[in-house]
N, C-alpha and C positions, 0 to 999 in steps of 0.2 A: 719766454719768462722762466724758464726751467734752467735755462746756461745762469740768466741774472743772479738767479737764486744761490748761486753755489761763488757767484766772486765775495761781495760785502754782507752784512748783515743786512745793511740796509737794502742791500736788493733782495735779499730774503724776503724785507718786507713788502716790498712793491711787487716783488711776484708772488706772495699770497695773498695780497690785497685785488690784483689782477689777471692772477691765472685760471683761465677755465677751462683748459681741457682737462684729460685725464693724465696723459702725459705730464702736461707742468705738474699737477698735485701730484705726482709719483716725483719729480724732480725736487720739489718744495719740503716736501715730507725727508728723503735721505739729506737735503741741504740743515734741514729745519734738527735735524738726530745729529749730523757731524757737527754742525756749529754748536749746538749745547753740550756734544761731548768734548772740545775744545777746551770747556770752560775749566777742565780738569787739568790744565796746562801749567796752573801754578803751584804743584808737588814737585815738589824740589827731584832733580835726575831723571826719576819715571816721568816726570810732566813735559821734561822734552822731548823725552821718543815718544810720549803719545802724542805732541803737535805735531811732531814729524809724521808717524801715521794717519793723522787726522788731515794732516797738508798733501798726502797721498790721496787719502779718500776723497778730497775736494778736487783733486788734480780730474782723478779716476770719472767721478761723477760728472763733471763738465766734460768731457769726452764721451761720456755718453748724452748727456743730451744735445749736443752738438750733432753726434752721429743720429737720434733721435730713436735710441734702444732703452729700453726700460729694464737694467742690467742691474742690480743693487750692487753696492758700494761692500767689501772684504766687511766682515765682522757687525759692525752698524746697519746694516741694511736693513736687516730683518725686523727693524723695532718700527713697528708704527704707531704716529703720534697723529696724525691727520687721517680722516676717513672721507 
């Protein structure tokens, strides 16, 4: 559930609807922070090097839960929105 989380939003949703270890909510929570900081993506010049780091950050995060490390994602990681 944790890889799900970090391709569509909508697998966002279904891996917070579905994830119950602690690993997924650590995956769910950095997916759940990249994709709303994303949403910052429509300021004109800045807004495309922030999708560009934010398409980093999602790259980064799927590679780690793939690997199955609880490694937080450059800059975003640190905010948590899910307890």
């Amino acid at each position: 559930t944790g890889i799900v989380a970090y391709i569509t939003p909508v697998g966002l949703i279904i891996a917070l609807l579905l994830g119950d270890r602690e690993g997924a909510k650590f995956h769910v929570n950095q997916a759940l922070v990249i994709w709303l900081a994303s949403l910052l993506d429509f300021i004109p010049i800045l807004g495309f090097l922030w999708g560009i780091f934010c398409f980093i950050c999602v790259v980064l995060g799927c590679v780690y839960a793939i690997n199955g490390e609880e490694k937080e994602v450059p800059l975003l990681g640190r905010f948590q929105l899910l307890k």
